[in-house]
NUGU-589689 format. One record per residue (C-alpha): x, y, z. Coordinates in steps of 0.05 Angstrom, whole numbers, plus 32768, in hexadecimal, padded with zeros to 4 digits. Example, Ala and Ser with C-alpha at 12.3 -4.5 7.8 and 13.67 -1.06 7.14 Angstrom:
80F67FA6809C/81117FEB808F/
This chain:
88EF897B86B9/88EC896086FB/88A7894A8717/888B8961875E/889989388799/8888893A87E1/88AD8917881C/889688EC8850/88BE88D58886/88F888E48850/88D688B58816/88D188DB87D7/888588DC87BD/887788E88773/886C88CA8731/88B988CA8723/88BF88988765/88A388538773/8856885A878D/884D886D87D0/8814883887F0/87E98853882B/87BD8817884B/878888408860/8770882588A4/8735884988B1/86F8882588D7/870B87E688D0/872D87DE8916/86E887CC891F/86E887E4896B/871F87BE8976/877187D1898C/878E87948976/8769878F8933/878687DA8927/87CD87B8893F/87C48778890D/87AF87A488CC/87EE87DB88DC/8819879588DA/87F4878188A3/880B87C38881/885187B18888/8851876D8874/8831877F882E/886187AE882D/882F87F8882B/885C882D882F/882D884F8867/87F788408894/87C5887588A4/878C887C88D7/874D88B388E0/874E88DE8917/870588FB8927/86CA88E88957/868B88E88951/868389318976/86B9894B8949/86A089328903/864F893B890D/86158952893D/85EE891F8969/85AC891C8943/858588F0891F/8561892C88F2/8558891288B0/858D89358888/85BF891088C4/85A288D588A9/85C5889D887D/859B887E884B/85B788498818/8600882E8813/862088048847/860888338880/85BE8835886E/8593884988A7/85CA886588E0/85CF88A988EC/861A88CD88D6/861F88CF892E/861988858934/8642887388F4/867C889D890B/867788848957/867588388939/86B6884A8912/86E1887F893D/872288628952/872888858995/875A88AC89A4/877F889389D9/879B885C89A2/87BA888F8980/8801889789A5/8805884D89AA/87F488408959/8821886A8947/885E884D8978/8849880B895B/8859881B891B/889588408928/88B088028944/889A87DE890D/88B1880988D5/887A881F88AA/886E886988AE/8824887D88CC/880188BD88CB/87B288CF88C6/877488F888AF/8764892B88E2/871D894188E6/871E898E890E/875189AF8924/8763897F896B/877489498941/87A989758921/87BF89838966/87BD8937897E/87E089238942/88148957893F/88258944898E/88358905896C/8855891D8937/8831890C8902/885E890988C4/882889208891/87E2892E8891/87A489128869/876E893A884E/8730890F8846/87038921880D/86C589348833/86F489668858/87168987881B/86E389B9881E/86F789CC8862/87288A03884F/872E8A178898/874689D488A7/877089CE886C/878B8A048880/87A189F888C9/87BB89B688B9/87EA89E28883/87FE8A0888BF/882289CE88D8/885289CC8899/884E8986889D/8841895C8849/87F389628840/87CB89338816/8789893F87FE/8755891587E3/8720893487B8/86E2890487AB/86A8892D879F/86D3896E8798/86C789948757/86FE89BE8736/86FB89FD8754/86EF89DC879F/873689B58790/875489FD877B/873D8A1987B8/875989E387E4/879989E387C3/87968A2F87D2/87898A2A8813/87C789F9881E/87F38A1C8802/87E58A65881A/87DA8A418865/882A8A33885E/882889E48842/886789D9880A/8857898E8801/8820898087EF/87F0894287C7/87B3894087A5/878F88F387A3/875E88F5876A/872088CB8788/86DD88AC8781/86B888BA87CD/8685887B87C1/8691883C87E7/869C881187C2/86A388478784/86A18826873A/86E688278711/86BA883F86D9/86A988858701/86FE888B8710/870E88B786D7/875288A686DE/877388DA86AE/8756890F86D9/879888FC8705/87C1891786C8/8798895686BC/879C8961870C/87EA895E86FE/87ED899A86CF/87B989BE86F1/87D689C48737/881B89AA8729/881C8980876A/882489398779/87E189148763/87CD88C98782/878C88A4877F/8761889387C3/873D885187A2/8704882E87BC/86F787FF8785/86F187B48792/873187AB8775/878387B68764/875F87CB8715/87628815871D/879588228748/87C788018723/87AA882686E1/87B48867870A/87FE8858870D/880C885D86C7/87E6889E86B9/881488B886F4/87F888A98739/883088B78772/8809889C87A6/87D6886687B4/87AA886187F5/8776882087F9/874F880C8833/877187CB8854/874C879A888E/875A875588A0/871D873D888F/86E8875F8859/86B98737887D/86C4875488BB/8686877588C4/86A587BE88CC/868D87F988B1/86C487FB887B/86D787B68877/86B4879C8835/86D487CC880B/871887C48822/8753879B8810/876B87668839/87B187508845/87BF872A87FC/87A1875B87D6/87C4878C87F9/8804876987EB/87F7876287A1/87E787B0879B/882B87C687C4/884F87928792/88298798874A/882D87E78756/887387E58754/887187BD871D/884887ED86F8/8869882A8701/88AE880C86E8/888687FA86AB/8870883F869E/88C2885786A0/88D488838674/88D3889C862C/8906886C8612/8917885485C4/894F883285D7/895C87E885D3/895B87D08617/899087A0863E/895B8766863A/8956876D85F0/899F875D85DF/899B871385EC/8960871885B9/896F8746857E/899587138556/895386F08548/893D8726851E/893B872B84DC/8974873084AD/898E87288464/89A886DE844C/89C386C9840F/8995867F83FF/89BE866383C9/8A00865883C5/8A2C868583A0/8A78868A8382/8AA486C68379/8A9486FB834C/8A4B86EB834E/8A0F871C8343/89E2871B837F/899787118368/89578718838F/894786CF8383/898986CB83AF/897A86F083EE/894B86EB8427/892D870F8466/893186D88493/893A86CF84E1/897086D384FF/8993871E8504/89DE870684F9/89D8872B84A6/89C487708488/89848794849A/89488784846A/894D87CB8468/898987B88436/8968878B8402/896087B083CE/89A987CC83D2/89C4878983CD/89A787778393/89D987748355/8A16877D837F/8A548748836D/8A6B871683AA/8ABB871B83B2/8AB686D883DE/8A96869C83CA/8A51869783F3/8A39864A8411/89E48650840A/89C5866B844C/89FC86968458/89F086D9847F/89F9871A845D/8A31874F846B/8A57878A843E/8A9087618446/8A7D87328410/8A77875C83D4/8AA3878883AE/8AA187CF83C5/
């Protein structure tokens, strides 16, 4: 049975296909046009499948207040209010057009969260191949559902989401016209702890809503996203920067350009391990199977002799019987005279 797949920009997503990579630009432009230039090249030359950027502002995403419950307290963002963390981070939109011709010339395929409904509408004037669902917004079945409207591949992450809020979303996708669609199982603490990742949940998510599932990490590390590959992750997204030092809002968590490179490559690497249910011997094994055990004769022998057990051995290399045979061979008369350290075949004794 053939898994579910999505298509972006023509690549096949799924488990059944190499892992999709999505460097995850985020905040960590840092303010700055070029830096959000340098980490989309970055992208390429580690060889990410995609690159993808936010789309909100500060009006769009939260209220202008400094009320308590608008407050931040603990984390990296201890002390700012959600207005001043989101106006620190916003990439504005005016870079948006010229992002996404940069990477079009470059080759890596670019798309974006939207926020409310006019980022849909910038990003579908650009023509946005696919859309990402952020896990704070899952719950935003309006959204969800206006971004289906577009009929473009939807991804959704789910941090914090329980089971019947990812049901509902995947609901709302689907009834709001979206056919392709991707579920990223995720941890929405920066940095989150591999040990809170859960990672067979991606499996159960599999059966459950019988879509494409990825992980959104934001460990420390390449750990648990390469783990997700072999329990069937189709897609992995990572926060990338240049420098994790930088002094953005999501730099410290991120991964910078040779991790980045080692995830794109050890992913790969991962996911052809995990294959396929497969007994057979395999093409690198048949330089190699001779070594293994087999059945010699240890003494030497003349015609008409009466093989004893004194007489044989299991002994590397593979060129006689099977062990499997010992017992069989034991009393059976030579028709050939036998040197000592000879190997074993039916040829040798009388029928």
């Amino acid at each position: 049975m053939t898994s579910p797949f999505i298509k972006i920009e023509g690549r096949k997503i799924g488990k059944d296909y190499p892992p999709y990579i999505v460097a995850e630009l985020s905040a960590n432009h840092n303010g700055d046009f070029e830096r959000a230039k340098q980490i989309i090249a970055m992208a390429k030359r580690c060889n990410a499948n995609a690159v993808k950027l936010q789309t909100y502002s500060a009006d769009t995403i939260t209220l202008n207040s400094t009320n308590e419950e608008f407050m931040i307290r603990g984390g990296l963002w201890d002390g700012k209010s959600l207005y001043e963390l989101y106006q620190w981070a916003q990439m504005p939109w005016e870079w948006h057009k010229p992002l996404f011709d940069y990477a079009k010339q470059l080759g890596i395929t670019i798309f974006s969260s939207p926020f409310d409904n006019t980022a849909v509408d910038l990003l579908e004037d650009l023509n946005a191949p696919a859309y990402k669902v952020a896990s704070f917004e899952a719950i935003d079945i309006p959204l969800i559902k206006y971004i289906a409207g577009t009929k473009k591949p939807m991804i959704i992450s789910t941090g914090m989401a329980n089971s019947d809020e990812i049901t509902e979303a995947v609901e709302a996708a689907r009834s709001g016209g979206c056919k392709e669609l991707a579920l990223l199982h995720c941890v929405s603490s920066y940095p989150a702890p591999s040990s809170q990742y859960n990672l067979q949940t991606i499996s159960d998510m599999q059966k459950r809503y019988g879509v494409v599932v990825g992980l959104s990490d934001h460990t420390l590390h390449n750990i648990t996203a390469i783990s997700a590959i072999s329990i069937g992750a189709g897609i992995v997204e990572k926060h990338v920067t240049l420098d994790r030092k930088g002094g953005g809002p999501d730099d410290s968590f991120s991964l910078e350009e040779l991790e980045l490179a080692e995830l794109c490559e050890h992913s790969k690497i991962a996911w052809e391990a995990v294959g396929k249910v497969d007994y057979s011997q395999q093409s690198s094994e048949k330089a190699t199977v001779k070594y293994r055990r087999s059945l010699y004769i240890v003494n030497d022998k003349k015609i008409g002799d009466v093989i004893r057990a004194e007489d044989l051995r299991s002994v590397r290399p593979g060129f006689g019987l099977a062990p499997k045979y010992f017992d069989n061979l034991i009393g059976r008369r030579l028709n050939v005279a036998i040197k000592a350290n000879s190997a074993t075949s039916w040829e040798i004794f009388e029928d």
